[in-house]
C-alpha positions in Angstrom: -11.3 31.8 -74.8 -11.4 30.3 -71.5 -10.9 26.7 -72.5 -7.1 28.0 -73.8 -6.6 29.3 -69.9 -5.5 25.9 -68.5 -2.9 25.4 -70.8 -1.0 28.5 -69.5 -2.2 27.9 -65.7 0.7 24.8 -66.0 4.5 25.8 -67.9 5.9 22.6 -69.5 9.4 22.3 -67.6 12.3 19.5 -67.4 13.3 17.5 -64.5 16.6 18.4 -64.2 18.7 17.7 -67.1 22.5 18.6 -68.4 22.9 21.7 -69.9 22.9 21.2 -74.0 23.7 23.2 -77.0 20.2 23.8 -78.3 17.4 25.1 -76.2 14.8 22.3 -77.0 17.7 19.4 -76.2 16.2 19.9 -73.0 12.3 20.1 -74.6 10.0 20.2 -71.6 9.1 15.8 -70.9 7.2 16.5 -67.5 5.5 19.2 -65.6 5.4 21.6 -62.5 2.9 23.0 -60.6 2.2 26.8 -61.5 2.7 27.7 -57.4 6.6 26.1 -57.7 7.7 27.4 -61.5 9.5 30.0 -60.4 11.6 29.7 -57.2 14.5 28.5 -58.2 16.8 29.9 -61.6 17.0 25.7 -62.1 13.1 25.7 -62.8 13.2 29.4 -64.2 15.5 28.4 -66.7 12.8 25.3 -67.8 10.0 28.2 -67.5 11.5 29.9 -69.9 12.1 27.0 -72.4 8.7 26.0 -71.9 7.6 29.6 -73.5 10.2 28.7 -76.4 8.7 25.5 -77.0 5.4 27.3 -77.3 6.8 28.1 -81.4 6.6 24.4 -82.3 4.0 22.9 -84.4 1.7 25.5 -85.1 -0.2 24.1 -87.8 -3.5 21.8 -87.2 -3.0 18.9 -89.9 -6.7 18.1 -90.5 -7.4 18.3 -94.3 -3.7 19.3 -95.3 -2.0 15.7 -95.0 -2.8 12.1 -94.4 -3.1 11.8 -90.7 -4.3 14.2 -87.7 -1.3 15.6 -85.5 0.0 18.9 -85.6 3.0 19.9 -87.5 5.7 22.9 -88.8 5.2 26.2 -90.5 5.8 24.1 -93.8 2.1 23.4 -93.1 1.2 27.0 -93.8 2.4 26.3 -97.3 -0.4 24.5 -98.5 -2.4 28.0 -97.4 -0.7 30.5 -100.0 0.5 30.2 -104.0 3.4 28.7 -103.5 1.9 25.6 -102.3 -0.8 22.9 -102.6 -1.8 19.7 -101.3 -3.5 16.6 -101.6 -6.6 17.0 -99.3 -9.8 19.7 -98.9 -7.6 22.1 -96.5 -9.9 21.3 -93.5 -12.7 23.1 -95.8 -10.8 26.3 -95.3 -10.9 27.5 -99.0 -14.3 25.9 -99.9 -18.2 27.6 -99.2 -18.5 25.1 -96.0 -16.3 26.8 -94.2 -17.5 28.6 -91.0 -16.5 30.1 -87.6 -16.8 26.8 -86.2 -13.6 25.0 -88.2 -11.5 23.8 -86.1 -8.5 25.4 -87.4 -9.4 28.8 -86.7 -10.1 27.3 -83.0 -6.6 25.9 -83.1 -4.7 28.4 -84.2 -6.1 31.0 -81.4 -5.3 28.5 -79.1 -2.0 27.8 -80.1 -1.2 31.7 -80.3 -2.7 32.2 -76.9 -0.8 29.6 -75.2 2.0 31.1 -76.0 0.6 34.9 -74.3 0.2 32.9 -71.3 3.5 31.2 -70.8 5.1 34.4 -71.8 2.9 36.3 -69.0 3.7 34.0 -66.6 7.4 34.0 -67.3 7.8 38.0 -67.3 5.5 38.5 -64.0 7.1 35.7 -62.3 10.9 35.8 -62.8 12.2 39.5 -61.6 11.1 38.1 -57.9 13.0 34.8 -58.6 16.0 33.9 -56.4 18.9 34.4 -59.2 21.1 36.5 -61.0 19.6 40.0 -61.7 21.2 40.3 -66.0 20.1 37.2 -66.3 16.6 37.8 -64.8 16.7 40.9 -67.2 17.5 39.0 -69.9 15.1 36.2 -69.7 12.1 39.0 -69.3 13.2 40.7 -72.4 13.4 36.9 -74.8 10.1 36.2 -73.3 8.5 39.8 -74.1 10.2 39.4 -77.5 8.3 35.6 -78.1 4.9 37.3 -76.9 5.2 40.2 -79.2 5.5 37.1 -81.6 2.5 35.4 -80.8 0.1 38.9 -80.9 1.4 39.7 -84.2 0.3 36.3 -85.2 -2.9 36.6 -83.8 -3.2 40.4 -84.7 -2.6 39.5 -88.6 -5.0 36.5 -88.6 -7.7 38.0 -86.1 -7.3 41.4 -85.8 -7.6 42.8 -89.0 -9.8 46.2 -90.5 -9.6 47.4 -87.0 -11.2 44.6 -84.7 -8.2 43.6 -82.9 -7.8 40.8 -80.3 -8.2 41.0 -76.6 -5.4 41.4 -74.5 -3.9 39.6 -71.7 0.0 41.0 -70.3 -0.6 39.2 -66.6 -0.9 35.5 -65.5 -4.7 35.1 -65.3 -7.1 32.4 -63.6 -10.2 30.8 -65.9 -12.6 32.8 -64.5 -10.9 36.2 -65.6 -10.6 35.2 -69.2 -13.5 37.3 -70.4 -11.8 40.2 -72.1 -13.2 41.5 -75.5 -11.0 42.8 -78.4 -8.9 45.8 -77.9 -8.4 47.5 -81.2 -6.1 46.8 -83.9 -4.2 49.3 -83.1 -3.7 49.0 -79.5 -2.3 45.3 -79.9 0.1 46.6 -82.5 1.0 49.2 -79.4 1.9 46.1 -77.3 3.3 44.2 -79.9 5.6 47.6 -80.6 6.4 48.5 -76.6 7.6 44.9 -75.7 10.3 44.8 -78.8 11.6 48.2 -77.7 11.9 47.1 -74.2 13.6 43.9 -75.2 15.7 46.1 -77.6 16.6 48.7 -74.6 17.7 45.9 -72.2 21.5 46.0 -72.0 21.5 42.3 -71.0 19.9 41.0 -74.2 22.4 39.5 -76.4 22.8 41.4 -80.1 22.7 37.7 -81.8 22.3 34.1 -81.4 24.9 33.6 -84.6 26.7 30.4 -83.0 24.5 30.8 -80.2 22.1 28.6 -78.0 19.1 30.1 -80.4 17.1 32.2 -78.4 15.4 35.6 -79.0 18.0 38.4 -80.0 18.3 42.0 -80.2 18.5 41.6 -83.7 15.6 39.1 -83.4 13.8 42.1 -82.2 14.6 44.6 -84.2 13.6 42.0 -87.5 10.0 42.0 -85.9 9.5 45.5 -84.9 10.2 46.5 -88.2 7.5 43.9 -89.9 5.3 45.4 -87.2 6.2 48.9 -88.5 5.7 47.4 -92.0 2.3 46.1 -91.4 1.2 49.2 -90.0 2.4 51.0 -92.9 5.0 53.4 -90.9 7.7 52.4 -93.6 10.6 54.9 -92.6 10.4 52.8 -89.5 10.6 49.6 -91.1 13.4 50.5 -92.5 15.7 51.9 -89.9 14.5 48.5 -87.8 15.4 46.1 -91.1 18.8 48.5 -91.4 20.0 47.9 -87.1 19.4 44.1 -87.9 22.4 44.2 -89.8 24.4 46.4 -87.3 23.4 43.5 -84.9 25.5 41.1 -86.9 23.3 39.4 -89.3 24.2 38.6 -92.8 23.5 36.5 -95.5 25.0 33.1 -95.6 26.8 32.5 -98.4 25.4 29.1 -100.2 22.0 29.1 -100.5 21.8 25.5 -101.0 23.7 24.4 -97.8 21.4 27.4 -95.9 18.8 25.0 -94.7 21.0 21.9 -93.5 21.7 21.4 -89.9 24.9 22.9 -90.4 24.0 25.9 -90.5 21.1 26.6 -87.6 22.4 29.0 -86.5 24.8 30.5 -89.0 24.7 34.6 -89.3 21.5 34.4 -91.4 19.0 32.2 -89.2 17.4 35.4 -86.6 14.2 33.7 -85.1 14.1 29.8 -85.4 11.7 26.9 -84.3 14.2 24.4 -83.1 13.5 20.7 -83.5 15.8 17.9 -82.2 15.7 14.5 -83.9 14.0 12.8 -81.0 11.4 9.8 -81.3 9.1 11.7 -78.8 7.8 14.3 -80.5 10.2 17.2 -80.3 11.7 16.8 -84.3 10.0 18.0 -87.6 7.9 15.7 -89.8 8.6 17.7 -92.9 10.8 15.2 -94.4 7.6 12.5 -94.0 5.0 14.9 -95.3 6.9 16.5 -98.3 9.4 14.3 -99.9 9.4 12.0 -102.7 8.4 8.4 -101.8 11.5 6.8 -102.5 12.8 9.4 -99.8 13.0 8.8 -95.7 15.9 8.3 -93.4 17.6 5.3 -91.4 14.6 4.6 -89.1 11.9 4.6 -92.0 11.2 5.0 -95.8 8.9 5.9 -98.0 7.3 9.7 -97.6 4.2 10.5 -98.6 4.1 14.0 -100.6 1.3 15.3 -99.2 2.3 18.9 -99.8 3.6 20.1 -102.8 4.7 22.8 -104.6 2.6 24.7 -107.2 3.4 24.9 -111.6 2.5 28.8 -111.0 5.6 28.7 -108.3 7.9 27.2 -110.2 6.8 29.4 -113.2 8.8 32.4 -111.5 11.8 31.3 -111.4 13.3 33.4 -114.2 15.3 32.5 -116.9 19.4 33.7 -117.0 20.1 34.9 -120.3 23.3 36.0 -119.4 25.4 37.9 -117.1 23.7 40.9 -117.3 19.9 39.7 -118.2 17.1 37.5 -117.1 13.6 37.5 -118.6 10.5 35.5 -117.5 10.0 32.0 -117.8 7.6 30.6 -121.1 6.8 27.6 -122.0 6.3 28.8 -125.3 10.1 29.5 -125.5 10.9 25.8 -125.1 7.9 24.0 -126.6 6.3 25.9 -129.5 3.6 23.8 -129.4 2.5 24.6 -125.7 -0.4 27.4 -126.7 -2.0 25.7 -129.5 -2.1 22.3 -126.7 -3.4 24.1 -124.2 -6.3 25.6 -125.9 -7.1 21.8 -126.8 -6.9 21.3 -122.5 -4.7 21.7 -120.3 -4.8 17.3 -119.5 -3.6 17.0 -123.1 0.2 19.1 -122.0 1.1 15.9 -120.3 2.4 14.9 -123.2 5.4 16.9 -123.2 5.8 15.0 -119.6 5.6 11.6 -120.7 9.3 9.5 -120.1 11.3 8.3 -122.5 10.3 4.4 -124.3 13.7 4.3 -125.7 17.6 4.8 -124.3 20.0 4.8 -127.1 17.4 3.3 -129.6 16.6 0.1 -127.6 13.3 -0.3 -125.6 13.6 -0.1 -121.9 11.1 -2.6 -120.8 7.6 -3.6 -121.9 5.9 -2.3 -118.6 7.5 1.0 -119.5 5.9 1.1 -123.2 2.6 0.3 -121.7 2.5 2.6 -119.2 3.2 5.5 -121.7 0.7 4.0 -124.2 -1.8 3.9 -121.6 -1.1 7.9 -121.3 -0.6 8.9 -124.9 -4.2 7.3 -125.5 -5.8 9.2 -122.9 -4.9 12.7 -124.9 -6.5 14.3 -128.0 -4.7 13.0 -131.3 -3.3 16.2 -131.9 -1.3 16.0 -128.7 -0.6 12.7 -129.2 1.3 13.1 -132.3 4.0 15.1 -130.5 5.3 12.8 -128.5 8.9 11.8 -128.9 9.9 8.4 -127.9 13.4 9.4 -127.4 14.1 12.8 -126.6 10.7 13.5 -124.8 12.5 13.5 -121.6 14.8 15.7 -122.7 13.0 18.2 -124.7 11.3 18.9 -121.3 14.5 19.3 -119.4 15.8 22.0 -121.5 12.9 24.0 -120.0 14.6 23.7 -116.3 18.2 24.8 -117.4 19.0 28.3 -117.0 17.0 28.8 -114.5 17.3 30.9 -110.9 19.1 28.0 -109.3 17.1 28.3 -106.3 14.4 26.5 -108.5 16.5 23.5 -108.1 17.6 23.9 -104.8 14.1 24.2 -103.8 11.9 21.9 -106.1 12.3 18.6 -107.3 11.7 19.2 -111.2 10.5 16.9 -113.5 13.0 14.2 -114.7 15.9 15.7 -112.1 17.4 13.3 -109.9 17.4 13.1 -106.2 18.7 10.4 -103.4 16.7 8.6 -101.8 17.0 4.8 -99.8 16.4 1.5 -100.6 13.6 -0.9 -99.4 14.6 -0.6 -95.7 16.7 2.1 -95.1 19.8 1.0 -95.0 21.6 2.0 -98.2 21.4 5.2 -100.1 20.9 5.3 -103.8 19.9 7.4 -106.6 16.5 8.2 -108.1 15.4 10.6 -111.5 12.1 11.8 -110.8 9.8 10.6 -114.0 6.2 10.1 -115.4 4.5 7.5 -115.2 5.7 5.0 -113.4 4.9 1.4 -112.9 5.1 0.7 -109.5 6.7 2.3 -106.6 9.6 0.8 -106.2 13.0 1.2 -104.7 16.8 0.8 -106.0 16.9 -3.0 -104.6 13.6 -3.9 -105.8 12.9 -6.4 -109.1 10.9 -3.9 -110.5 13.1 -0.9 -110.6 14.4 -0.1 -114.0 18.1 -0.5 -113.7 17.6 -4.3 -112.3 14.4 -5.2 -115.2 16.9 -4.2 -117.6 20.4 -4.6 -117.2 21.9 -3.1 -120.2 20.9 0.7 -119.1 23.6 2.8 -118.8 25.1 3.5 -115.3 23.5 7.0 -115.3 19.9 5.5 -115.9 18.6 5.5 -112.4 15.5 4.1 -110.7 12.1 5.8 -111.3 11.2 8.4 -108.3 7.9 9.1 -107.5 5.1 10.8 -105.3 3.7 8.4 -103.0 0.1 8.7 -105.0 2.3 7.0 -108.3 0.0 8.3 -110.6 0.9 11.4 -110.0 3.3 14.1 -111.2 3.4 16.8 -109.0 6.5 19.5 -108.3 8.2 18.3 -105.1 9.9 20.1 -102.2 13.8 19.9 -102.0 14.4 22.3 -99.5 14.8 20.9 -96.0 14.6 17.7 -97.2 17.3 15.3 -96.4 19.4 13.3 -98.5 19.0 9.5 -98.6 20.3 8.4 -94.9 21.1 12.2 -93.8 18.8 12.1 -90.7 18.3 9.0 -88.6 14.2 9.9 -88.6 11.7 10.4 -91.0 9.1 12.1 -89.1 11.3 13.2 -86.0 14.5 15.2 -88.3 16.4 17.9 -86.8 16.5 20.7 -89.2 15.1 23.9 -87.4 12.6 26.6 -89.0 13.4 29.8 -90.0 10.6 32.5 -88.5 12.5 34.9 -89.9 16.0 35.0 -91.6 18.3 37.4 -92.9 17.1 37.4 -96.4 13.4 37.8 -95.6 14.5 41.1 -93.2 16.3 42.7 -96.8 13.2 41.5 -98.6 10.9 43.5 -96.2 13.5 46.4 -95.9 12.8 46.4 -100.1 9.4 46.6 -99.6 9.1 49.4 -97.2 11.9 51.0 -100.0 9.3 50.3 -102.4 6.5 52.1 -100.7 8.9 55.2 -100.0 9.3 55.3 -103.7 13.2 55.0 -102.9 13.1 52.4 -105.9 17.1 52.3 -106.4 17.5 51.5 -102.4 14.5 49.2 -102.8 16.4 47.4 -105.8 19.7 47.6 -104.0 18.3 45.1 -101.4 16.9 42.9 -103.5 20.3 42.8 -105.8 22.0 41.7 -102.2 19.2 38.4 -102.3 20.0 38.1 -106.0 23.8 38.2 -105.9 24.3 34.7 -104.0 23.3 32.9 -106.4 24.2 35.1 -109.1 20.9 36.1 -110.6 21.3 39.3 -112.3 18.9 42.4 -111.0 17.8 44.6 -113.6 16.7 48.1 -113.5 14.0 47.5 -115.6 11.9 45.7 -112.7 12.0 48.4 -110.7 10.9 51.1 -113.5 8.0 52.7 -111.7 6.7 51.9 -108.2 4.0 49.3 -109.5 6.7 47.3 -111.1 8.7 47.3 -108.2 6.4 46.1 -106.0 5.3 43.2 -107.8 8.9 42.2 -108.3 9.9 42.5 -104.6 6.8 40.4 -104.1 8.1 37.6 -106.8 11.2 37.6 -104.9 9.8 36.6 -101.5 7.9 34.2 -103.2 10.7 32.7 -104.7 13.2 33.1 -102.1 11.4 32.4 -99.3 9.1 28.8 -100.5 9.1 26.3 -98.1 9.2 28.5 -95.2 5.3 29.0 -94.1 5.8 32.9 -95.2 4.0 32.9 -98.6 0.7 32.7 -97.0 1.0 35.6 -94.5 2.2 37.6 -97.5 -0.9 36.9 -99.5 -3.0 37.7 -96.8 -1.7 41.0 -95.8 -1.3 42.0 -99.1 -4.9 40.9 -99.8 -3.7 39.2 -103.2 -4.9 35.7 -101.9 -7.9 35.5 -104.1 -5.9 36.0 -107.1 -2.7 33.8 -106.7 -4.4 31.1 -104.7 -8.2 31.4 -106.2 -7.3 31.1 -109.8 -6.7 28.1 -109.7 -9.7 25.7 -107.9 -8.0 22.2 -107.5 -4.4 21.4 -107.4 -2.4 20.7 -110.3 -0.1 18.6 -111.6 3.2 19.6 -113.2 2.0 20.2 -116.3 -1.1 22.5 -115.0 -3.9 19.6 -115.5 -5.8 19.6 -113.0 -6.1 16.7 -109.7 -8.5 16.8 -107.3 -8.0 18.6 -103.8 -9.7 15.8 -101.9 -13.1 16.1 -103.5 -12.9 20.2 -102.9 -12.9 22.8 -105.2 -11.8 26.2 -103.7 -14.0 28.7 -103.9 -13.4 32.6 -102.7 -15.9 33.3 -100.0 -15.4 37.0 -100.1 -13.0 39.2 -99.3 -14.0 39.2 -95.3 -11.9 35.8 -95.1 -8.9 38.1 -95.0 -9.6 38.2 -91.6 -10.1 35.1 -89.8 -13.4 34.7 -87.3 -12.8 34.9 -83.5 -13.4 31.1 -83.1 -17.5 30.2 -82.6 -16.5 28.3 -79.7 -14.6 31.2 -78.0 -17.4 33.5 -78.6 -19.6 30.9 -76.7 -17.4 31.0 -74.0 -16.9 34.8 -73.4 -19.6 37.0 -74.4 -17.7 40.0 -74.5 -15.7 38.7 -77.6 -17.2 40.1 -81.0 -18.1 38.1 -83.7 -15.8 38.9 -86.6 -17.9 41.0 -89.7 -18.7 38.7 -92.5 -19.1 35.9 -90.7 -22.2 33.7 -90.0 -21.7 32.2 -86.3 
């Protein structure tokens, strides 16, 4: 661990710069010597934003899109079953995977960086030269951010009992040579520096309009998913229950929720905050996730490298009616699905396959060959079910009545989205189809509405992933519309580490475990209600039920937002909603390959991630994690 030392010996800091509405508007550009960090509240005050910068980009790219850099908690999507993407993961879900991958080595890294910049700040500011509340105050964010970054490692690394070492003091190199306390004992910390932050009087109750720093309801959201990791679930729940008292709420549009707008509206707790600066100081989810056609003013064309998985979408219920909702079949829109399926799951694209005809005229030539070049592809049973007008929207009944967050979160097949043209400078519209003959934009020859003119007005330009051949479910959330944001890899839009909804979620769970079913269900109805999914008693017949709902519910609610895969893993259910599938998939469920890889369960010691080899090299008091062959 030693090598992860010298990025905490030197706090990021600003020159001096006017004061701004966000924290990270004044994002650390140049540094300070350790010795000098602290003597005046001007240089405090950049200390402390160099801890909160600490939260950004905490995800090692290598293996989960196309280029190495390190980028959002979206990242983490790729990791759970709401998400997949279109390399091998870094190896991380294949046999070749060892102690020595470098994203277990990152990821320790990342989290201890953040240990160290908190230390430093909490030893080093009560003797600074400056108001003492706001000295107070400052302490209490920062032990609120470290009790942040041991959970993380504590739920990766520390599982079963091992624990991670640690470190509450500013250290040199040579004294970074602790071994793992126990699990429990980091949980302790984790636990004491929340209730000191929530017992300082000077520690604002919210951020809700605020400058989006660490709250006493901030606290109080993570003490009680300490408490519910640690199975104490009465105290989960009177921590998720003060969180409220705080001021928090939901928001009440779910769909505006994750726009700049609203930041930090009474819902957002705990965010990452990103600024749409060409430096490196914005999010490149927009780049990474989007449709091709998709981008901003500076740039176009994104390049979907992580999507969102068919067994994802597949939860979003159906409304029946006021009162009802049922689960989502196939079956119930395409009779024919089962009897395809058993043939192979490649031959369901036909029921994906566009349109040849709009009001009984051919569209273009290059269209009919494209979907001939499909069709022939598939058994002849499959073949024969393809409708040449009315394929398109046979499918699309399938999406209607559905939880509208499945629209508000995915880009469904045959759905339309905006997107720009050929060099960002005009917006236009796009309808997301299969397959496509080129990728091409609104002002281009090739696009649909300009090969044929006599389309109808509503007949937009073919979307697609940036791999063409593709047809994969596509992230909506967070994603801006056509000229929105002025960057494509730099947008603005903060990242939620933990918002209101998640905190009732949790509170359901703990409910859920209590056996208090009806409070456990009340929650959840609260999630429900905005956007006017019915709740029904029947999910929450018998503890079982119940907590499989509650845990459909997060991983509806809450895709998009780098949770899923910490859910999986502490609930050890990984190896089934991740494992049963081995490559990704395409919207239909056929299979595409994960960059040559085909996951593979390793055993259920991957639960708990390996003390890095190269740490273990360095300090020889560090135990090698159980399971693991260093």
């Amino acid at each position: 661990m030693k090598n992860i030392i010298y990025l905490a010996a030197i706090i990021c800091a600003l020159i001096s710069m006017p004061a701004c509405e966000k924290i990270l508007d004044q994002s650390p550009h140049d540094k300070i010597s350790s010795g000098t960090m602290w003597t005046t509240e001007s240089l405090v005050d950049q200390g402390v934003i160099g801890v909160y910068y600490s939260l950004q980009h905490p995800v090692l790219s290598d293996g989960i899109i196309g280029t190495s850099t390190n980028i959002g908690y979206y990242g983490y999507e790729g990791f759970g079953m709401s998400g997949q993407g279109e390399y091998n993961m870094n190896n991380l879900f294949s046999s070749a995977v060892t102690p020595g991958n470098s994203f277990f080595s990152f990821t320790w890294k990342w989290c201890y960086d953040g240990v160290h910049r908190a230390n430093s700040a909490i030893a080093n500011i009560p003797a600074a030269p400056m108001n003492e509340d706001k000295k107070k105050r400052l302490v209490a964010e920062c032990k609120v951010l470290r009790a942040f970054f041991y959970m993380r490692l504590n739920e990766l690394y520390g599982r079963e009992g091992l624990g991670v070492p640690i470190y509450t003091k500013p250290i040199s190199p040579s004294d970074a040579n602790k071994g793992q306390s126990p699990e429990a004992d980091v949980w302790a910390l984790v636990i004491q520096d929340l209730t000191d932050a929530i017992n300082e009087p000077s520690l604002a109750k919210n951020q809700i309009q605020g400058e989006g720093r660490a709250s006493k309801g901030a606290a109080y959201a993570l003490r009680g998913r300490a408490y519910l990791l640690t199975k104490k679930y009465d105290l989960a729940a009177a921590d998720f229950a003060k969180v409220g008292e705080m001021g928090y709420s939901l928001y009440p549009d779910y769909k505006q929720l994750f726009k700049v707008g609203q930041e930090r509206c009474q819902e957002m707790i705990l965010s990452v905050q990103y600024i749409e600066d060409p430096t490196g100081y914005g999010t490149g989810l927009q780049k990474y996730c989007a449709a091709f056609q998709q981008g901003s003013k500076d740039s176009r064309g994104c390049w979907t490298d992580l999507q969102i998985t068919p067994a994802l979408v597949n939860l979003y219920e159906e409304k029946v009616d006021a009162n009802t909702v049922k689960p989502f079949s196939w079956s119930d829109y395409i009779p024919e699905w089962d009897a395809i399926s058993a043939l192979g799951t490649a031959n369901r694209k036909v029921f994906f396959i566009r349109d040849q005809k709009v009001n009984g005229t051919v569209i273009h030539s290059t269209i009919t060959n494209a979907v001939n070049t499909e069709l022939n592809k598939l058994n002849a049973t499959a073949k024969a079910l393809y409708l040449t007008e009315g394929n398109e929207a046979r499918l699309k009944k399938a999406y209607e009545n559905r939880d509208p967050r499945l629209t508000y979160n995915v880009v469904t097949p045959y759905s339309n989205f905006k997107g720009v043209n050929s060099n960002s400078t005009a917006e236009g519209m796009y309808t997301y189809r299969f397959p496509v003959t080129g990728k091409y934009y609104i002002d281009q020859s090739g696009a649909e509405p300009n090969l044929n003119t006599g389309l109808p007005g509503t007949y937009y330009t073919s979307g697609s992933c940036n791999a063409q051949a593709e047809f994969k479910y596509i992230h909506r959330k967070f994603v801006g519309d056509g000229l929105e944001y002025a960057r494509r890899e730099q947008n603005p839009v903060d990242e939620p580490i933990i918002r209101y909804a998640d905190v009732l979620l949790m509170w359901a769970e703990a409910l859920v475990e209590m056996n208090d079913l009806n409070g456990a269900m009340d929650k959840v109805k609260q999630v429900r209600d905005r956007v006017t999914m019915p709740t029904m008693a029947s999910s929450f017949a018998d503890q079982t039920t119940a907590r499989n709902y509650v845990r459909d519910e997060r991983r509806r609610e809450l895709v998009g937002e780098g949770v899923n895969f910490f859910d999986e893993m502490r609930w050890k259910t990984l190896k089934q909603t991740k494992f049963d599938q081995k490559v990704a998939q395409h919207a239909w469920g056929g299979t595409e390959s994960t960059g040559g890889t085909t996951y593979e369960w390793i055993g259920d010691y991957w639960y708990t991630w390996p003390v890095p080899k190269a740490e273990i090299e360095l300090n020889k008091n560090l135990t090698p994690t159980p399971g693991w062959v260093y």
